[in-house]
C-alpha positions in Angstrom: -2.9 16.3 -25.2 0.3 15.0 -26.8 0.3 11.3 -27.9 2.7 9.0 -25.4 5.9 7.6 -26.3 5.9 3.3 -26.5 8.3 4.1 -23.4 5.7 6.2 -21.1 2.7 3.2 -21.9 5.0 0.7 -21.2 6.0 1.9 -18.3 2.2 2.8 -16.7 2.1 -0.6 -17.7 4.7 -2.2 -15.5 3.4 -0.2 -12.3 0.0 -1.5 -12.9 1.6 -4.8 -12.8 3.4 -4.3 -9.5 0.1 -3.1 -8.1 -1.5 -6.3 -8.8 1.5 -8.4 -7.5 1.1 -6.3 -4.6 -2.6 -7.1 -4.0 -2.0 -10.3 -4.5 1.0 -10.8 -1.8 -1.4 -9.3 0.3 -4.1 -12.0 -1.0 -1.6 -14.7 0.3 -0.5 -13.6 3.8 -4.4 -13.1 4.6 -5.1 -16.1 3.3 -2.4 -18.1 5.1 -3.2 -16.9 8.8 -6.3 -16.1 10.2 -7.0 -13.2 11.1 -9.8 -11.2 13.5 -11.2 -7.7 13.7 -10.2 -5.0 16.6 -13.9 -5.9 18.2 -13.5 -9.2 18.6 -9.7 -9.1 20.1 -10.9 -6.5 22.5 -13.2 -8.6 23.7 -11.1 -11.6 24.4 -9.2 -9.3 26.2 -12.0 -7.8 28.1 -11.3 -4.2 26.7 -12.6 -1.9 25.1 -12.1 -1.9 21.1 -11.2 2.0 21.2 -8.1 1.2 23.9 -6.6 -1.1 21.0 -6.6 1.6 19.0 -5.4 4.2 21.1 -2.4 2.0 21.6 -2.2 1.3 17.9 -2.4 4.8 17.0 0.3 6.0 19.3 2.9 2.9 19.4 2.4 1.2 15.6 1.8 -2.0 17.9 -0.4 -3.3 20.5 1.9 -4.6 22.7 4.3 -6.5 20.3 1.0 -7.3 18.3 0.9 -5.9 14.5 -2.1 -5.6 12.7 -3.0 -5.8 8.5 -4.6 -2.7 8.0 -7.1 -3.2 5.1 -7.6 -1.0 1.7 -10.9 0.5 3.8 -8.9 1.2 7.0 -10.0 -1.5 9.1 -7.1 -3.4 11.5 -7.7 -7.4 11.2 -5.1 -8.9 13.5 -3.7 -12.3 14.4 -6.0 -15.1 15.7 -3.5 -16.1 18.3 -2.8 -12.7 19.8 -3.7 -13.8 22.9 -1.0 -16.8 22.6 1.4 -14.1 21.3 0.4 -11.6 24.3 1.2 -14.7 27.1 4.6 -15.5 25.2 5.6 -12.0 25.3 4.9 -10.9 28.7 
């Protein structure tokens, strides 16, 4: 394997920078708003968890409501959806 120019490792560097001022953004908007897994919305909204996803899946939204999707998939959404839901309707 040929040896890498001062360019090319300087570069790998820099995106592995941006990565982790990515993760960290994400970090901050987490931290600054609670938020609350698909199970426990669906049931303050007396549904079940799959129908959230369903809608998720095939809108991007659940009714105006937009989830952070985790590095493991999960959907953790805002503690006041159901404030958000009442506003919107």
């Amino acid at each position: 394997m040929a040896p890498r120019s001062e360019d090319a490792k300087s570069s790998i560097f820099d995106s592995g920078l941006s990565l982790m001022n990515c993760k960290n953004n994400i970090a901050t908007i987490t931290d600054n708003r609670r938020l609350i897994p698909t199970d426990q919305l669906a049931a303050q909204l007396a549904l079940r968890p799959q129908s959230i996803r369903k809608r998720y899946c095939q809108t991007g939204t659940y009714f105006s409501l937009r989830p952070v999707k985790l590095a493991n998939g999960r959907l953790m959404w805002p503690a006041d959806s159901i404030k958000q839901l009442a506003e919107a309707a």
